[in-house]
C-alpha positions in Angstrom: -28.5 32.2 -6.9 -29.1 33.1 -3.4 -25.8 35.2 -2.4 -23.8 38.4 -4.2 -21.2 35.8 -3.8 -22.7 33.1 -6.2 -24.1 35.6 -8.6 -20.1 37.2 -8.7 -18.6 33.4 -8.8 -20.8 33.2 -11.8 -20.2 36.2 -13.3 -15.7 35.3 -13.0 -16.3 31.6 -15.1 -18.2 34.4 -17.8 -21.9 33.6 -16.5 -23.8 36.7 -17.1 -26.5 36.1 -18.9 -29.8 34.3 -17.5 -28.8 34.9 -13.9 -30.2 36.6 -10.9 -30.2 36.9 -7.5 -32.5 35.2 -5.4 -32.6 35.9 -1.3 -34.4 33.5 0.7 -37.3 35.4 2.1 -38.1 34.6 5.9 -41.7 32.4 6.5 -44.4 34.6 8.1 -46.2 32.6 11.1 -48.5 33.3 13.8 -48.3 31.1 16.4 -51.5 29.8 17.3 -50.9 27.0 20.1 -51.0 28.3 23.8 -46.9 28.4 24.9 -46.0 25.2 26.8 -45.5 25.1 30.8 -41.7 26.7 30.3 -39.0 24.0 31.1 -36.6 24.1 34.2 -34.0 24.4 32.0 -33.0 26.7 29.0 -34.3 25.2 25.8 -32.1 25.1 23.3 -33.7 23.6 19.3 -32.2 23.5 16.3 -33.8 22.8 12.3 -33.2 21.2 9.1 -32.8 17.9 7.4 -30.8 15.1 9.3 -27.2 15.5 7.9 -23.7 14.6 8.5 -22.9 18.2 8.0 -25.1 20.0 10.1 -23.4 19.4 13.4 -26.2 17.2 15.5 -23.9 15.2 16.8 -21.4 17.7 18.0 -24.7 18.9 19.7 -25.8 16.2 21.5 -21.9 15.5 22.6 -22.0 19.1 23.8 -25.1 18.3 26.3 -23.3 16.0 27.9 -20.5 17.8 28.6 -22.5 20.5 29.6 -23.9 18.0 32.3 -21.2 16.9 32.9 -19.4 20.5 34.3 -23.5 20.8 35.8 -25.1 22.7 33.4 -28.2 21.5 32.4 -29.6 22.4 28.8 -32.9 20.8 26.8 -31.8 20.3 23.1 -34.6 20.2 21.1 -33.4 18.2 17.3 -36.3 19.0 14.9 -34.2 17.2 12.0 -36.3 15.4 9.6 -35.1 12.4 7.9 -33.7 13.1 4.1 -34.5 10.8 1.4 -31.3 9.0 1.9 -29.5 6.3 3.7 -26.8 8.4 4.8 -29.7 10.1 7.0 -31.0 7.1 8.2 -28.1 5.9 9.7 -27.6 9.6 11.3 -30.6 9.1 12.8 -30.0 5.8 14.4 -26.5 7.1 15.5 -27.2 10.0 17.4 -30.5 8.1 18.9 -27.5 5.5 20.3 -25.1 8.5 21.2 -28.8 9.7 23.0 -28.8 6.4 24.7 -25.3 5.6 25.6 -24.5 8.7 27.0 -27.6 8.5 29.1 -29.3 12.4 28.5 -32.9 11.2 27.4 -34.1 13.3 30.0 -32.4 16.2 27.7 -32.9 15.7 24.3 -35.8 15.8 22.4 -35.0 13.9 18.7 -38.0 14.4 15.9 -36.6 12.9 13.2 -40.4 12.8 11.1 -40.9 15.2 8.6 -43.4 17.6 10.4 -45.9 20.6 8.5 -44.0 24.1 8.9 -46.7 25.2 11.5 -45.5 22.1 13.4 -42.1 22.8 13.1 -42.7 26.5 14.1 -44.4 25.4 17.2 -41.9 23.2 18.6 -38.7 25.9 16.8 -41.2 29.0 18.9 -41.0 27.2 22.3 -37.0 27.2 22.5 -34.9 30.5 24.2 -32.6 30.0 20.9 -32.0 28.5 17.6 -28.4 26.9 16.9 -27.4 26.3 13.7 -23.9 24.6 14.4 -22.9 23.3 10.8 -19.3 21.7 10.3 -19.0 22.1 6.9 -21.1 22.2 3.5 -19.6 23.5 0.2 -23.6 25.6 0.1 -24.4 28.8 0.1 -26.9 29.6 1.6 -29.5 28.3 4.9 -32.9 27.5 4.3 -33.2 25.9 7.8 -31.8 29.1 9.5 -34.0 31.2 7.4 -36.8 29.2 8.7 -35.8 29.9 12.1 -35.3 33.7 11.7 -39.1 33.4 11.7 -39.2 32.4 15.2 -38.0 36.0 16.3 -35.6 33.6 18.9 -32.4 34.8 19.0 -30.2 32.0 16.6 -26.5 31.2 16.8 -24.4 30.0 14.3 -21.4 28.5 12.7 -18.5 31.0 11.8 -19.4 29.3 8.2 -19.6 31.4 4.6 -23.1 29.6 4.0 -24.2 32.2 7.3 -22.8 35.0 5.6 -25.0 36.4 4.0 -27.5 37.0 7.5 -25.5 39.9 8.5 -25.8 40.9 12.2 -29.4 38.8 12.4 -27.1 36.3 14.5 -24.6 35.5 16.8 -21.7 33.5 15.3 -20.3 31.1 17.7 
């Protein structure tokens, strides 16, 4: 498991034996790409697998409220498709939200599954990393641990799946 909290949920249905804990460990990456011209306005990226769960939406609604009050943010979505229809159609709904709420101009949807140098690259060229998940009954991140390797500073959730990252982020 990947938290004192699994191993200890374990441990109260009797499962002792054959268990362990597990942290995620953070990537290691050197940026080798020159950084990009920097944008007129803050870039703001986020990680992971396309999934109801994991707040895009709320995200890309939350851009255009920003513009709307005059604040103008990039949101950079570097959410790969999952093997899954629910994903797909995630995908074409927020690229419709993208569209009806006119903010093309602000938000930058990769929804193909990139290399993890790839990833970094475009993750290493945001000010911050949100992770705004709504819900998920997992314990642990391997998106946000992904993005801890970015050295940005990363935002997220109040969620228990965020727990175990201790003071490494700001909790929205």
């Amino acid at each position: 498991v990947h938290s004192v909290d699994d191993l200890n949920r374990l441990k109260e249905i009797g499962l002792v034996e054959n268990t362990a804990l597990f942290p995620h460990g953070i990537p290691h990456f050197e940026s080798q790409v020159k950084p990009a011209a920097k944008e007129s306005m803050p870039v703001i990226a986020t990680y992971g697998f396309c999934l109801p769960h994991k707040g895009l939406v709320e995200l890309v609604q939350a851009v255009y409220e920003l513009k709307q009050r005059g604040f103008l943010v990039k949101l950079r979505l570097v959410n790969a498709e999952y093997p899954n229809p629910e994903s797909a159609n995630l995908i074409y709904d927020i690229n419709q939200l993208i569209d009806s709420l006119q903010i093309k101009d602000q938000v930058e949807f990769n929804s193909h599954y990139l290399e993890n140098e790839d990833s970094f690259a475009l993750l290493n060229e945001a000010d911050f990393l949100i992770f705004a998940y709504q819900h998920t009954g997992e314990s642990s991140s391997a998106a946000v641990i992904f993005g801890l390797a970015t050295r940005k500073p990363i935002l997220v959730s109040p969620l228990p799946i965020f727990e175990d990252l201790g003071d490494s982020v700001f909790r929205l």
